[in-house]
C-alpha positions in Angstrom: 31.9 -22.0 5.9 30.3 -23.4 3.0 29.3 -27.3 3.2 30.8 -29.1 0.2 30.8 -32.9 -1.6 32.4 -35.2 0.7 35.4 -37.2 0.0 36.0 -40.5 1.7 40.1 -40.0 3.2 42.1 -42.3 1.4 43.6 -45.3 3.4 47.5 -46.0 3.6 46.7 -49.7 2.4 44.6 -48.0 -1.1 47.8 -45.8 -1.5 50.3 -48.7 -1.3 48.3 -50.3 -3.7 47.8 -47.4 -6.3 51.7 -47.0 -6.4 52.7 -50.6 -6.7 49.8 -50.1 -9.5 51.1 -47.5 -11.5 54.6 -48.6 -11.0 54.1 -51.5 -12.3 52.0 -50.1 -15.7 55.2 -47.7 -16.1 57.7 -51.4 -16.5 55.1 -52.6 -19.0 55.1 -49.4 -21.2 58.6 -49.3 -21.0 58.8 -52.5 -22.1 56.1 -52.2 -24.8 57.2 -48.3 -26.3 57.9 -45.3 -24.0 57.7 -42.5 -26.3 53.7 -42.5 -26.8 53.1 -42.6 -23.2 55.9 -39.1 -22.3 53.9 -37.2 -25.7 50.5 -38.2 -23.5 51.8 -36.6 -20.5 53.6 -33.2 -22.6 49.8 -32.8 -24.2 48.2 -32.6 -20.8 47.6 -29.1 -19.5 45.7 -26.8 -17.0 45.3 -23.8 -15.9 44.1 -22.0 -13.1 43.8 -18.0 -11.9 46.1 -17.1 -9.8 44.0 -16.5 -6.8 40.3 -17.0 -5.6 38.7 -16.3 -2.1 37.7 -18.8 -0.2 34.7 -20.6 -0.6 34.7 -18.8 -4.0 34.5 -21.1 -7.4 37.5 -22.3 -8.9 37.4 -23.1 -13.1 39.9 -25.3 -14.2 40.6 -25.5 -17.5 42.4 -28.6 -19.9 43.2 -29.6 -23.0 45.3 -33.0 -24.0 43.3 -35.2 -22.4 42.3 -37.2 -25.3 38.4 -37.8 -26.7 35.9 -38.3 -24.1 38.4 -39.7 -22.1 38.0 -39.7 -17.8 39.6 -37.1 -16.1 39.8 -36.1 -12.3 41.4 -33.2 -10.6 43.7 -33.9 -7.4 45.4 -31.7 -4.9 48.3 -32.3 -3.3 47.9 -32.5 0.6 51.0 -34.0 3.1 49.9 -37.8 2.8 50.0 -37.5 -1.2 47.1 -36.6 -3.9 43.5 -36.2 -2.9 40.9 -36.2 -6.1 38.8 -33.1 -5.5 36.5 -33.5 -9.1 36.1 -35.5 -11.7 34.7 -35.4 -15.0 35.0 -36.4 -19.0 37.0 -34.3 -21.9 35.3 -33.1 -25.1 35.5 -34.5 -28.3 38.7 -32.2 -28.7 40.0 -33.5 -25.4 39.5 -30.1 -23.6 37.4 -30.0 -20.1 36.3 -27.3 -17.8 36.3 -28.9 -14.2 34.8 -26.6 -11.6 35.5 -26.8 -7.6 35.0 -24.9 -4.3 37.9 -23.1 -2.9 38.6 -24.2 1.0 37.2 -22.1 3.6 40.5 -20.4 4.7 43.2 -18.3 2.8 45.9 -21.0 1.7 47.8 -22.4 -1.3 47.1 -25.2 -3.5 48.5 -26.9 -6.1 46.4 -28.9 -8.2 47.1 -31.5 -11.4 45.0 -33.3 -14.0 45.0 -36.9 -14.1 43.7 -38.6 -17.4 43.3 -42.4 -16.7 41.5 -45.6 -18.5 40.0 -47.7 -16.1 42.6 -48.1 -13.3 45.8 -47.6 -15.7 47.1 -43.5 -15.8 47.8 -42.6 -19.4 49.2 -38.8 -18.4 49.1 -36.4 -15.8 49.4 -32.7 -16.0 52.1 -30.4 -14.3 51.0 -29.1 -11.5 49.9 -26.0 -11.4 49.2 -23.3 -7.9 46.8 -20.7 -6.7 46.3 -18.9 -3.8 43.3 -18.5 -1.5 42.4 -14.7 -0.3 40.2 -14.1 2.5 36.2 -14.2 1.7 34.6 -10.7 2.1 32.3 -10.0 5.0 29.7 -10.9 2.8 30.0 -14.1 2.3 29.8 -14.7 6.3 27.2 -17.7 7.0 26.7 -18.5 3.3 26.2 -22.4 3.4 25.8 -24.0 0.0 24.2 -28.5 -0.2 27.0 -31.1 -0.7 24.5 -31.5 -3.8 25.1 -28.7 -5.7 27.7 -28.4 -8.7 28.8 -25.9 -11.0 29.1 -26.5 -14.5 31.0 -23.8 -16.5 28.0 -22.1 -19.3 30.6 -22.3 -22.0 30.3 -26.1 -21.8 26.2 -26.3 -21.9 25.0 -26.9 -25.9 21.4 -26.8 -24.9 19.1 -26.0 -22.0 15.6 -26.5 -20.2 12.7 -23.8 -20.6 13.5 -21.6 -18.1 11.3 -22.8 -14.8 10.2 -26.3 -16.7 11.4 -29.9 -16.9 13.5 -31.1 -19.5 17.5 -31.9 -21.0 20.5 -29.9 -19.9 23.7 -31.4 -22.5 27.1 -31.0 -21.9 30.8 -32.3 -22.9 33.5 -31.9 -21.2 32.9 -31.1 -17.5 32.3 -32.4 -14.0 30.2 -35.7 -13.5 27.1 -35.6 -12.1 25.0 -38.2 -10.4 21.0 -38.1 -9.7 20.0 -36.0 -7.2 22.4 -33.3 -7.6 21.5 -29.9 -8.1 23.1 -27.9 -11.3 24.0 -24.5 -11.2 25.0 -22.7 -14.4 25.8 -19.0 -14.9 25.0 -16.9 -17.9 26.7 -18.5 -21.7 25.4 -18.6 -25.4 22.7 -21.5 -24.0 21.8 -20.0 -21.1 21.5 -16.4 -21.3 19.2 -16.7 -18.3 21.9 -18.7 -16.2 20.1 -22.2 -15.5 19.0 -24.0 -11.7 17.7 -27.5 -11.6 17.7 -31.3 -9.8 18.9 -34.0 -11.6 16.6 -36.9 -12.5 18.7 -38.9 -15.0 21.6 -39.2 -16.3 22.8 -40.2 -20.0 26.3 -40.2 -21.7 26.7 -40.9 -25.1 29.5 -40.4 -27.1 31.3 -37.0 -25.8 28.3 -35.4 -24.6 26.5 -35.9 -21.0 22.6 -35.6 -21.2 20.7 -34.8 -17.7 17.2 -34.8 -17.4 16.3 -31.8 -15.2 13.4 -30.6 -13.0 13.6 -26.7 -11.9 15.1 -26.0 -8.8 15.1 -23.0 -5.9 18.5 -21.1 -5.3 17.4 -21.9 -1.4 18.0 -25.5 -2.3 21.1 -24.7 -4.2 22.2 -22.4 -0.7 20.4 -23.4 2.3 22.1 -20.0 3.7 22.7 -17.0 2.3 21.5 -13.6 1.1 21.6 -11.7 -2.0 22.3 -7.7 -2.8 22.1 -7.3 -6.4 22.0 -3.9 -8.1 22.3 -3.8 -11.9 23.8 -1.2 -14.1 21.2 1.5 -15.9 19.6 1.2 -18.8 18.1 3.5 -21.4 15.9 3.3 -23.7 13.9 6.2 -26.4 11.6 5.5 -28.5 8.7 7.3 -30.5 5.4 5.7 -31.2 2.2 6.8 -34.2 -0.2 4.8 -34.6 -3.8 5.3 -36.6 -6.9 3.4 -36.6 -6.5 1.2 -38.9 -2.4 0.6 -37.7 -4.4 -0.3 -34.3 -7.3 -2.2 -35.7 -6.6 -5.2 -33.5 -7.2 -3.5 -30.6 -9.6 -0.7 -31.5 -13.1 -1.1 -31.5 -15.2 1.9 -32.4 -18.9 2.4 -32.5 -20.4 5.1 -35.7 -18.4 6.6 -37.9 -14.8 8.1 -36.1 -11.2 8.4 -37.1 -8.6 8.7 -34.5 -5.1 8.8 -33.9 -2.4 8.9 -31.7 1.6 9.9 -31.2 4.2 10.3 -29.1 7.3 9.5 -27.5 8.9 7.9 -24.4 12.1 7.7 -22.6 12.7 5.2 -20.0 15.9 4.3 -17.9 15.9 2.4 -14.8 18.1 0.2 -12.7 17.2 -2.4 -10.3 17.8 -3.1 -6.9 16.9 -6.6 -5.7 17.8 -7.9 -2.0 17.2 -11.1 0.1 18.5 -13.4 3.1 17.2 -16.8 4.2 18.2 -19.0 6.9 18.5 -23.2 7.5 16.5 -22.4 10.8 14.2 -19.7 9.6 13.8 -20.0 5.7 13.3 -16.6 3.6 13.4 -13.9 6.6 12.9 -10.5 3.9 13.3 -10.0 0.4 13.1 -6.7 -1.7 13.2 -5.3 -5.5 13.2 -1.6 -6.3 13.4 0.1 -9.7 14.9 3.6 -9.8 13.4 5.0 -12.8 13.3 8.3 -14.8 10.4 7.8 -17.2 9.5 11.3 -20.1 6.4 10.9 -21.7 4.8 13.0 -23.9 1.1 12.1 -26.1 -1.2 13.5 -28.3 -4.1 12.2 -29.9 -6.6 13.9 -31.9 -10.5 12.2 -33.2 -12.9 13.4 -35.8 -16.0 11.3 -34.7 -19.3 11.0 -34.1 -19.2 7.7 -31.0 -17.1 6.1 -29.6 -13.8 4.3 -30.2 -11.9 1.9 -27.0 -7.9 0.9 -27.9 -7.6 -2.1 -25.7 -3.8 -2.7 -23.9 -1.5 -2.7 -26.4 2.4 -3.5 -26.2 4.6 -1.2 -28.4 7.7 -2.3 -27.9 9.7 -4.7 -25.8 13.1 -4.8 -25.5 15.9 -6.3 -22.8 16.1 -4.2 -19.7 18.6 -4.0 -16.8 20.5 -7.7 -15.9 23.4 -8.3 -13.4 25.3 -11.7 -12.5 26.6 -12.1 -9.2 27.9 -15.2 -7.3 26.3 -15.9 -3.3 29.7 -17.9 -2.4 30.9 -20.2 -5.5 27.6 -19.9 -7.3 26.8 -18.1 -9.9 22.9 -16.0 -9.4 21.8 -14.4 -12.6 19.2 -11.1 -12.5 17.8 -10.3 -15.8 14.4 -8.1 -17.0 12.5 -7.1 -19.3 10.8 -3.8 -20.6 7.4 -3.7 -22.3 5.7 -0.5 -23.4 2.3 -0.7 -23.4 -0.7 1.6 -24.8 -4.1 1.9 -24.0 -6.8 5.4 -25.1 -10.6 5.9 -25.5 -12.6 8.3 -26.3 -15.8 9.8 -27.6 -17.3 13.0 -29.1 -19.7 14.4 -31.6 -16.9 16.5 -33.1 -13.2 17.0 -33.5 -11.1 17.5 -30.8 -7.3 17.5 -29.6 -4.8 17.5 -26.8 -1.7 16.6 -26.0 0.6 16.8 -23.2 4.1 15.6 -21.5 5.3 14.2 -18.4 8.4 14.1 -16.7 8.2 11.3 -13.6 11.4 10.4 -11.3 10.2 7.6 -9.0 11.7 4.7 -7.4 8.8 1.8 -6.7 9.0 -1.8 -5.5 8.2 -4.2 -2.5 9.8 -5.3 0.5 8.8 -8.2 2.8 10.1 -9.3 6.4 8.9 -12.5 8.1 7.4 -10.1 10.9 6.2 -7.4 9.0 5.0 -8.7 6.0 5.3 -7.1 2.2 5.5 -3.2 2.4 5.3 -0.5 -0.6 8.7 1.3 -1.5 7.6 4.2 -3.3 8.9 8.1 -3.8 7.6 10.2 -7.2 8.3 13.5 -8.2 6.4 14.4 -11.4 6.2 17.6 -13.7 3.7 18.4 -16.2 3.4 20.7 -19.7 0.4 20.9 -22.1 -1.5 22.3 -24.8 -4.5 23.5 -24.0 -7.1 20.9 -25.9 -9.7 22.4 -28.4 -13.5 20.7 -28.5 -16.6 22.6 -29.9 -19.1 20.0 -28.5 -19.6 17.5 -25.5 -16.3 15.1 -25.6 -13.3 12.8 -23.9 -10.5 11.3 -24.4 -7.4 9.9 -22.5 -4.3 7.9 -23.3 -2.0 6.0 -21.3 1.3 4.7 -21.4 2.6 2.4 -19.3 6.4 1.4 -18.9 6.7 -2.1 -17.1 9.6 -4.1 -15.7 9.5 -8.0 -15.4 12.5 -9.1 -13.3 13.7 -12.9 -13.6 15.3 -15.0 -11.8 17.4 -17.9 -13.4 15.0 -16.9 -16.7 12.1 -17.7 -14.3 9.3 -14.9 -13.9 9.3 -12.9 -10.7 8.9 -9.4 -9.6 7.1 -6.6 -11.9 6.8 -2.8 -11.2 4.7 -0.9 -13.8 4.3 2.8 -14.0 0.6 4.5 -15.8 1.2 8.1 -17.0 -1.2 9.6 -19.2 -3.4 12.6 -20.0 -7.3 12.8 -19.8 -9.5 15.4 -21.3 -12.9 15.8 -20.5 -15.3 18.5 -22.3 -19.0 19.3 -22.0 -21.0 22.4 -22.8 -23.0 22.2 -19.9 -20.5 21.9 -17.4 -18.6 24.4 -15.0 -15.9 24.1 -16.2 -16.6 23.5 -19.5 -13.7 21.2 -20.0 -11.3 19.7 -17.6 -7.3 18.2 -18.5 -6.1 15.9 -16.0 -2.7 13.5 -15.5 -3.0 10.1 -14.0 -0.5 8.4 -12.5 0.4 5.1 -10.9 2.6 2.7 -9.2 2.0 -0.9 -9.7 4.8 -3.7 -8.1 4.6 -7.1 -7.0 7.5 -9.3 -5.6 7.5 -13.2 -6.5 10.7 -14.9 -6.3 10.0 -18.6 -7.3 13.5 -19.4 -6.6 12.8 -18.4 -3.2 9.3 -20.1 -3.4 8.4 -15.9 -2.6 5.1 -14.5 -3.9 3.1 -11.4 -3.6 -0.3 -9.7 -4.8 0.1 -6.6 -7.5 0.6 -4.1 -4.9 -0.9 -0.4 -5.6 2.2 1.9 -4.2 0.7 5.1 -5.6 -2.2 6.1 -7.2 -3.4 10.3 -8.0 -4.9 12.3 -10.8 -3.6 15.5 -11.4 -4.7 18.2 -12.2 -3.3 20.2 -15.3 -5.7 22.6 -16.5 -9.1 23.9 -17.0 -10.8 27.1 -18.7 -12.3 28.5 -14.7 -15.9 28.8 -16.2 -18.6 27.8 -18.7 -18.5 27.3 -22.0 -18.3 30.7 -24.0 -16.9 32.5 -20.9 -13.3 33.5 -19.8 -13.2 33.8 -15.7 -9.7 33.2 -13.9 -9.6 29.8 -12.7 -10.6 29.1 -8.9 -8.1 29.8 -6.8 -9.0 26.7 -3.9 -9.1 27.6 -0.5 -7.0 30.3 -0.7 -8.2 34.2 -0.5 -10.7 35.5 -4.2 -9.2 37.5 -7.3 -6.5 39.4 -6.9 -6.2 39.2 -2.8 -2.5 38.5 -1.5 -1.9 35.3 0.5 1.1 34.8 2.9 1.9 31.3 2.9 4.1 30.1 0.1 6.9 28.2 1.5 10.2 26.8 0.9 10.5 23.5 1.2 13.8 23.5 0.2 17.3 25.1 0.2 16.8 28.7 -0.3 20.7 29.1 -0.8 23.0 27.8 -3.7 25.6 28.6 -6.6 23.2 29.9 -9.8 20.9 26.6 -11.6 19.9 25.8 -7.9 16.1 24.9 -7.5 13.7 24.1 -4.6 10.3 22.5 -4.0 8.2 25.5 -2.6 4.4 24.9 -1.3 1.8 27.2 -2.8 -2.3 27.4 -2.4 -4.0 26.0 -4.9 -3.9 27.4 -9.0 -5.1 25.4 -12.0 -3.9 28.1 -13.9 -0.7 29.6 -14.7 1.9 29.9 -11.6 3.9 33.0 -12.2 7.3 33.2 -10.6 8.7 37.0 -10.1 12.3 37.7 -9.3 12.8 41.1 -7.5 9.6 42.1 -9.1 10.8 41.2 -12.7 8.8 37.8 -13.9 12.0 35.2 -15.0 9.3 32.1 -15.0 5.7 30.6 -15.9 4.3 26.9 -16.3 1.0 25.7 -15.9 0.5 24.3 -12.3 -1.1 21.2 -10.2 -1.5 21.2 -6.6 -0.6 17.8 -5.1 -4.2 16.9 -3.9 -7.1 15.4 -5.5 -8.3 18.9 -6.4 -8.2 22.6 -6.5 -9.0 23.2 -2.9 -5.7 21.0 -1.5 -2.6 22.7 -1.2 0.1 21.7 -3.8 3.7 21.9 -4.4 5.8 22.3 -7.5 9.4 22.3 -8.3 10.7 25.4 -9.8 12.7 24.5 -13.1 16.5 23.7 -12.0 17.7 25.8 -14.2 15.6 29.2 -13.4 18.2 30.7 -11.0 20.4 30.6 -13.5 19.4 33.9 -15.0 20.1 35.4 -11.4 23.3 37.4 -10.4 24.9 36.5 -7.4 23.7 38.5 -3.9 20.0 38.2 -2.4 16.5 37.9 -4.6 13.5 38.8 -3.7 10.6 35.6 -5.3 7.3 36.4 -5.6 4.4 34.1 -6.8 1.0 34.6 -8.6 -1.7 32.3 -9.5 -2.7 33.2 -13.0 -5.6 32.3 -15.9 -4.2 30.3 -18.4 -4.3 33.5 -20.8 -2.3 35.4 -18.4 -5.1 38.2 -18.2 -6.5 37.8 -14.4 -4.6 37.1 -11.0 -6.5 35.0 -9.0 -3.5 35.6 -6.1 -0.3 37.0 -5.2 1.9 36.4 -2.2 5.3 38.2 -1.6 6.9 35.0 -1.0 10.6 34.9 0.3 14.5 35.5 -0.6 16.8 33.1 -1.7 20.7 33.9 -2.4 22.6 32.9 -5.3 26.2 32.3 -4.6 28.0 31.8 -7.1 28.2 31.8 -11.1 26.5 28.8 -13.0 28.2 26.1 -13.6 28.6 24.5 -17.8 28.1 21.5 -18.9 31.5 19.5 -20.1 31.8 17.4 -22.7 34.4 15.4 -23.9 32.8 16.0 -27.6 29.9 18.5 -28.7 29.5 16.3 -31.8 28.3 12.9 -32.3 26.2 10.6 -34.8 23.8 9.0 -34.6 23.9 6.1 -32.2 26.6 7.0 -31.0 27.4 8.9 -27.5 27.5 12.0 -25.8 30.5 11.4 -22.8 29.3 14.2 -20.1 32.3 15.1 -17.6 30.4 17.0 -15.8 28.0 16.6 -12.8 29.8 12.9 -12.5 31.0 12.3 -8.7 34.9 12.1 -9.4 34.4 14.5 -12.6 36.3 17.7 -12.7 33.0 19.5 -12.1 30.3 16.9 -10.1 26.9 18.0 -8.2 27.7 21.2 -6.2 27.3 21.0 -2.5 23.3 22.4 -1.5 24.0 22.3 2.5 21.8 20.2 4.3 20.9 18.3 1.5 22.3 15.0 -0.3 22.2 14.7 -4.1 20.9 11.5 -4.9 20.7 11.1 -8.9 22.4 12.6 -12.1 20.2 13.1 -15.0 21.3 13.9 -18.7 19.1 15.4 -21.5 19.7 15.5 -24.9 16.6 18.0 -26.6 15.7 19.0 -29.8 16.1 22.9 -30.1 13.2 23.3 -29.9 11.6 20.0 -29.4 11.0 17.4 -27.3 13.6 15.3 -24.9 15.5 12.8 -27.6 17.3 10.6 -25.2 17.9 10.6 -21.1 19.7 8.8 -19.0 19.3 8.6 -15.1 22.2 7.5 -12.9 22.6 6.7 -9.0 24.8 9.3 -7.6 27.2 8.9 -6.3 28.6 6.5 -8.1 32.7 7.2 -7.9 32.4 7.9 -12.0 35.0 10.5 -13.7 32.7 10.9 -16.6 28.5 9.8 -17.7 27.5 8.7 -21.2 24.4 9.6 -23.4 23.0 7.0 -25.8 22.2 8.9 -29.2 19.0 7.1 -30.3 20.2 5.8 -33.8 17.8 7.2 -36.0 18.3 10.9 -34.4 17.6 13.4 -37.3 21.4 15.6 -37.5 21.3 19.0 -36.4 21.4 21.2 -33.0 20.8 20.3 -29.9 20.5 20.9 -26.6 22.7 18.9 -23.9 21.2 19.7 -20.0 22.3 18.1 -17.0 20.3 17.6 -13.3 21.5 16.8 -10.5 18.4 15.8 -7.6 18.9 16.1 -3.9 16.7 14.9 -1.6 16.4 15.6 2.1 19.5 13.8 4.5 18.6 9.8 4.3 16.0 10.7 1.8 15.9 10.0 -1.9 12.6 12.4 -2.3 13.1 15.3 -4.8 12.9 18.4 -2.7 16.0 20.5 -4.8 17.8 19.9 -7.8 20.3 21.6 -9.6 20.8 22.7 -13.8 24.2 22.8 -15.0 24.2 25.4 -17.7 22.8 23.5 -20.9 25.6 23.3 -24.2 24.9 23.5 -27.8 25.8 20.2 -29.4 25.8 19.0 -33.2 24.1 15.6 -34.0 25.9 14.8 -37.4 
């Protein structure tokens, strides 16, 4: 039950008087002209919806009251009219007066009065609404006799998000010093709004209050939040030379560098807290589930050394949400800034480039008895092209994708993920030249409207390992093959670590010695699959794990196959090992994906049917395991990923929609779809499944 204003009951004596009152003002406008005062009272209106739950917000809306004129809301209750809010109409004589709904499911009828001093000049036909049952969720919510609502659409301007200054108004609720001002998202406050009053000022049709920011625990001395935001996507492309970057690069002797790429990005948000009157804030979280493709290349003709300091390449709005904790509105918004940073040195001209694929959910929790805790899960893939140096040389380039939640507009939580490439080369070395992937997981959680603050938290940090020549400069050996058995000896200990079972496009997570080569997948004794591989340690002696691509089994009849693995050079020409591996059945056909159209233009959308929980054809059943996401492709044939989108699953959907980045070049493509399963209760990558990819036209 939610504590509201209080009302002082209105005394028999008071309500004697008001009749006698108004009854008497009705003789003397009788007397002086009826007609004006019966078109008053036709021009006065509400209305209301039709239901609200209890303790939820009610918006009352009016027109006819007149210019700036006072106007009060009353409900009718057995002993006559209770006022239940109060406030002054616009300039046009409209107002928006705001309420809570009682605590219990009931009926209420409620009119508009429009008075000058104590003499009524109109009242509205009542009008009625009915109170449902709150949902569990609102249990225990208790919300300050200070706090008010005042509908966004009224609001002209607003503070700086988080500093002191002039909220302005016309035509809704009055508000005294001291209260505390809620307003959800409108055209001036795309944020939403929180604050104390400190003043108050009316002048003409407009109300001025001087503000000071306030915390949604002082707006709800009780309550929780569970807010999860839709997905959003973005793709972009990024080039940029020397001289485009020369506020940021600095370069010692002579050097010319460059550097390209691409990125797509799509991410939802999870955020999650619960205070208390006795206990304050008792746990809080935020969580991004993100699907980030990156792919870089950067190539340098110098002789010294050049350093591109952090650079932002883009920002643009990311995933929001507005929610209500009882009758007030709480509004979730963020923010997605692309940022680039590369170095590099050499005596000659080298080049690399390489791609990542990274699925990862990242963020903080925090409990009163346990303190903040990581929230972390990545599942990453890797291709490259194999970099070409003739002398001594490195370089690396990073891109980092970073969320900044808000909170009311104020700053809070931020969860940044680093993938990039490093390439190191020198003559001397063995090996000669080494290319490398870092990758980490940034977050901190500070909720200033729950006076909540953490540290940057490091959730995950790792280099790995793509690929290296296995010997010295000038030489060709097969590339070590860890702790494992030498060239060309069989090892017995690649495992599943998935299902082994599934309709064709099933895949699995296997473990595998170590290779920093090429990892060659044979199918009854026929090779159906090859990608350059990185064990899952800090280096070639840890054992590793890699994801066969979703789609491989696809290729497969249905019955029993026999997969066999090899650790290869990256020419193909030496096998450091073999193992025979294990069988996995295939049982069924593949499955296609559906699409309401296989044409589209530019910025427009691709609608997938398939792979969507309630679609005709959604993630197939892998048993033991729970699919988790849905990911959609579109790829240039061939080419890199164009656009992706990454969606929850399930998620009760008939059908999933594909963003066409606007300045798509028409032609062919390639539509995939993903589905990810994770182990039961675990949102870890450990299968996945391809539906069988269409042709589709960009025109």
């Amino acid at each position: 039950m939610y504590r509201r204003h209080a009302s002082a009951p209105v005394s028999p004596q008071i309500v004697v008087r008001a009749r006698l009152c108004v009854a008497t003002t009705i003789v003397v406008l009788l007397a002086a002209g009826a007609p004006a005062t019966a078109s008053a009272a036709e021009r006065l209106s509400i209305r209301a919806p039709h239901s609200v739950v209890a303790d939820g917000l009610i918006n009352v809306h009016g027109v006819g009251a007149g210019r700036s004129n006072p106007v009060r809301l009353e409900r009718r209750l057995r002993g006559g009219w209770r006022v239940v809010a109060s406030g002054r109409a616009s300039d046009a004589g409209a107002f928006i007066l705001t309420l809570f709904a009682p605590a219990k499911p009931t009926r209420l009828v409620l009119r508009a009065v429009v008075s000058h001093g104590r003499r009524v000049v109109s009242t509205s036909v009542g009008t009625r609404l009915r109170v449902t049952e709150a949902p569990a969720s609102a249990a225990g919510v208790v919300v300050s006799r200070k706090t008010t609502v005042v509908a966004p659409s009224l609001v002209s301007a607003a503070p700086v998000p988080g500093q002191q200054g002039q909220l302005v108004y016309s035509g809704g609720n009055t508000i005294s010093v001291g209260q505390i001002v809620v307003v959800g998202q409108g055209p001036a406050t795309p944020d939403g709004f929180i604050g104390r009053v400190t003043g108050v000022q009316a002048s003409g049709t407009a109300t001025t209050l001087d503000t000071t920011p306030a915390t949604l625990e002082q707006a709800v001395p009780q309550g929780g939040l569970d807010i999860t935001t839709a997905t959003a996507t973005v793709s972009r492309e990024f080039a940029r030379t020397a001289s485009a970057l020369s506020h940021a690069l600095s370069c010692s002797g002579s050097a010319s560098a460059s550097a390209s790429g691409s990125i797509s990005f799509s991410s939802s948000l999870h955020m999650t807290g619960s205070w208390s009157l006795l206990h304050g804030i008792t746990s809080a979280s935020v969580s991004a589930n993100a699907s980030v493709a990156v792919s870089a290349s950067a190539s340098l003709n110098l002789a010294g050394q050049c350093t591109l300091a952090k650079t932002r390449l883009l920002y643009l709005p990311g995933p929001s949400a507005a929610v209500f904790i009882g009758p007030v509105p709480v509004v979730l918004t963020s923010s997605l800034s692309v940022y680039l940073d590369a170095s590099a040195s050499a005596s000659a001209a080298i080049s690399t480039s390489a791609s990542a694929q990274l699925s990862a959910t990242a963020g903080v929790a925090w409990s009163r008895g346990g303190g903040f805790s990581p929230i972390d899960t990545l599942t990453p893939s890797f291709n490259y092209s194999p970099p070409s140096a003739s002398a001594s040389a490195s370089a690396d380039i990073n891109v980092t994708p970073t969320l900044d939640v808000d909170l009311y507009g104020v700053a809070g939580p931020e969860i940044a993920l680093k993938a990039g490439t490093a390439f190191n080369a020198s003559t001397t070395a063995n090996p000669w030249w080494s290319l490398t992937a870092p990758i980490s997981l940034t977050a901190s959680l500070a909720i200033p409207s729950l006076d909540l603050s953490s540290p940057s938290l490091n959730l995950y940090s790792h280099t790995f390992s793509i690929a290296n020549p296995g010997g010295p400069s000038g030489s060709n050996p097969p590339p070590s093959g860890g702790s494992g058995p030498g060239s060309g000896q069989t090892y017995t200990s690649v495992t599943p670590l998935g299902p082994t079972s599934g309709p064709a496009g099933f895949g699995l997570v296997v473990g595998t010695p170590g290779c920093s080569g090429l990892l060659a997948i044979n199918a009854d004794g026929s090779l159906f699959y090859r990608e350059g591989f990185s064990p899952a340690g800090t280096n070639n002696t840890m054992w590793g794990a890699d994801t066969i691509v979703p789609n491989a089994t696809t290729a497969l009849s249905a019955g029993t196959h026999q997969l066999s693995f090899a650790c290869e050079s990256l020419d193909g020409t030496d096998v450091v090992w073999t193992d025979p591996g294990f069988s996995v059945t295939v049982t069924g056909a593949p499955a296609s994906v559906t699409l309401q159209s296989t044409t589209a233009p530019p910025g427009g959308e691709l609608t997938f049917t398939s792979g969507a929980s309630s679609g005709p054809s959604p993630c197939p059943v892998l048993a033991g395991y729970t699919a988790f996401a849905l990911d959609l492709y579109l790829t240039g044939s061939p080419g890199p990923v164009t656009a992706s989108a990454h969606f929850a699953y399930p998620d009760s959907a008939r059908s999933e929609a594909l963003s066409v980045p606007g300045g798509t070049t028409p032609g062919s493509y390639t539509a995939s779809e993903d589905c990810d399963y994770g182990d039961p209760g675990g949102s870890a990558e450990v299968a996945s499944f391809n539906f069988a990819a269409e042709t589709v036209t960009i025109s």
